[in-house]
C-alpha positions as a Markdown table, in Angstrom:
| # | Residue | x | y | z |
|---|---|---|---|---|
| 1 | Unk | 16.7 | 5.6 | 2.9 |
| 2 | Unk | 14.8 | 6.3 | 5.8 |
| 3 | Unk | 11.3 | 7.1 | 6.2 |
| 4 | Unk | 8.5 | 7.3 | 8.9 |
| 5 | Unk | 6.3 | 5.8 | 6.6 |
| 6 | Unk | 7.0 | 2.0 | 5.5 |
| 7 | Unk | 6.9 | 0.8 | 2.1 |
| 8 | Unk | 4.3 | -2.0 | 0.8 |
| 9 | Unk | 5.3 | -4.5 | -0.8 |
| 10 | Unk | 6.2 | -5.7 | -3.2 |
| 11 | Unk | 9.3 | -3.4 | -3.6 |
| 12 | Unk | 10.7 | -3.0 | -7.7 |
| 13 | Unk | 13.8 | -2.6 | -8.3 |
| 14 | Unk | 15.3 | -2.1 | -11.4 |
| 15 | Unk | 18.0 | 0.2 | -12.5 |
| 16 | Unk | 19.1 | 1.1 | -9.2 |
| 17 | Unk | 15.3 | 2.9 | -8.6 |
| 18 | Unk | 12.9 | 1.7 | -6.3 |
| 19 | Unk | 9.1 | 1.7 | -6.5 |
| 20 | Unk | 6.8 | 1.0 | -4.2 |
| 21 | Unk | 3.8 | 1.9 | -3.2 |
| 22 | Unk | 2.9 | 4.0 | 0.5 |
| 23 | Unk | -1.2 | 4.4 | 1.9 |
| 24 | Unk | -0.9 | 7.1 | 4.2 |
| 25 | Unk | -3.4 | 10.3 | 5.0 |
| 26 | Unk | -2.2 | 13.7 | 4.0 |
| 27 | Unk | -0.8 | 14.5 | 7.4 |
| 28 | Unk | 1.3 | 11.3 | 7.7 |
| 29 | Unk | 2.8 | 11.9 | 4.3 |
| 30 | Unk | 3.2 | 15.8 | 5.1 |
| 31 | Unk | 4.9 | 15.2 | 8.2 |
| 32 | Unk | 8.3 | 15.7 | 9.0 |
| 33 | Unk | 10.7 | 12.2 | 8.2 |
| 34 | Unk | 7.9 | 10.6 | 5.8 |
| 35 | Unk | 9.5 | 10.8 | 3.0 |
| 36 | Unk | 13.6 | 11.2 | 2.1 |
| 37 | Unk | 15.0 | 14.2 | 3.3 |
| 38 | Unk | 18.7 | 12.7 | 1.9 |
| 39 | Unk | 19.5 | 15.6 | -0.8 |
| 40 | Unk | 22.1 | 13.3 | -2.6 |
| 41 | Unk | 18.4 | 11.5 | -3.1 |
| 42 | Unk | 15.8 | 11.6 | -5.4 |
| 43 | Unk | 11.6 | 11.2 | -5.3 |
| 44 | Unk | 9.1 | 11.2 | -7.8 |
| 45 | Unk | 5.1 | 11.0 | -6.6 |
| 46 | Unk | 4.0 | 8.7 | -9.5 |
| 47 | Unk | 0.7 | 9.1 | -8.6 |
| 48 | Unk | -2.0 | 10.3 | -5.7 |
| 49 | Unk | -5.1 | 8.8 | -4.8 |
| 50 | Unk | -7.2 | 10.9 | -2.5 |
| 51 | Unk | -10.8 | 10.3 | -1.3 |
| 52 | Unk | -12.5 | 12.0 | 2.1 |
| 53 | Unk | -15.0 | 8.9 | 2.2 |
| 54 | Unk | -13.1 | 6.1 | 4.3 |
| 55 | Unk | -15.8 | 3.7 | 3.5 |
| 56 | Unk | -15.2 | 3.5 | -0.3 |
| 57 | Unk | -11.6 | 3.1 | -0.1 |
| 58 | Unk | -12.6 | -0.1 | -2.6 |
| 59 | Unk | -14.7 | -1.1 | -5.3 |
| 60 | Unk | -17.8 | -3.0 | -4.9 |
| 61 | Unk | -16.1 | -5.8 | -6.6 |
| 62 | Unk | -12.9 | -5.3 | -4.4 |
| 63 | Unk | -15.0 | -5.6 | -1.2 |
| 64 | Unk | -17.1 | -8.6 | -3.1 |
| 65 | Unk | -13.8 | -10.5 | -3.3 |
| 66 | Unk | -12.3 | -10.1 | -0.1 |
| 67 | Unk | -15.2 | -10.8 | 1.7 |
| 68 | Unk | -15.9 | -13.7 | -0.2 |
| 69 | Unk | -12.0 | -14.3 | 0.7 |
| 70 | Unk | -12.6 | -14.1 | 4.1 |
| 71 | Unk | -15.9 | -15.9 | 4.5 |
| 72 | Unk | -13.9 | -19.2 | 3.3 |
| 73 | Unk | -10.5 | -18.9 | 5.5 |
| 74 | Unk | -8.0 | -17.5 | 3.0 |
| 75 | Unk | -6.0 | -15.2 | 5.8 |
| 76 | Unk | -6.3 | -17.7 | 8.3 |
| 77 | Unk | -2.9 | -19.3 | 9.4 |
| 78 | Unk | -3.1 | -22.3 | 8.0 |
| 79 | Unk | -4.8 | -20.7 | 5.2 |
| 80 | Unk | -8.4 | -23.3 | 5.0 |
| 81 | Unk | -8.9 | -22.3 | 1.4 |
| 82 | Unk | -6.6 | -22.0 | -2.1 |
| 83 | Unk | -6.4 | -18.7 | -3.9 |
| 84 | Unk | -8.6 | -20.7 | -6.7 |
| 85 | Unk | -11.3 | -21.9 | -4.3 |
């Protein structure tokens, strides 16, 4: 399957169907080669999230914990925290 748009992970697969998740803006996804043009292929859009407000692309909680992430070293390489500190 090839698409201009990469999958993130992780990637399900069960039942010889794969599902995955894609963040993309309208444009990107409406674009030619974004999705499967294969015909012997199928799609399904399980579901859409759309929002015209970039900076509440999370919840305050969301932001809460990856700040909080990122204030103690948990996407450093060597991470400098555990996931329960």
């Amino acid at each position: 399957m090839a698409s201009a748009l990469p999958p993130e992970f992780p990637i399900i697969v069960e039942d010889g169907e794969l599902e995955f998740d894609l963040t993309a803006t309208q444009p990107q996804f409406e674009s030619p080669g974004s999705v499967p043009d294969d015909t012997r292929r199928s799609y399904e859009l399980l579901s859409l999230v759309h929002t015209e407000d970039r900076d509440q692309l999370l919840t305050d909680r969301q932001r809460e914990y990856l700040t909080a992430a990122y204030d103690h070293g948990r996407f450093d390489v060597p991470r400098e925290s555990t996931l329960a500190e």
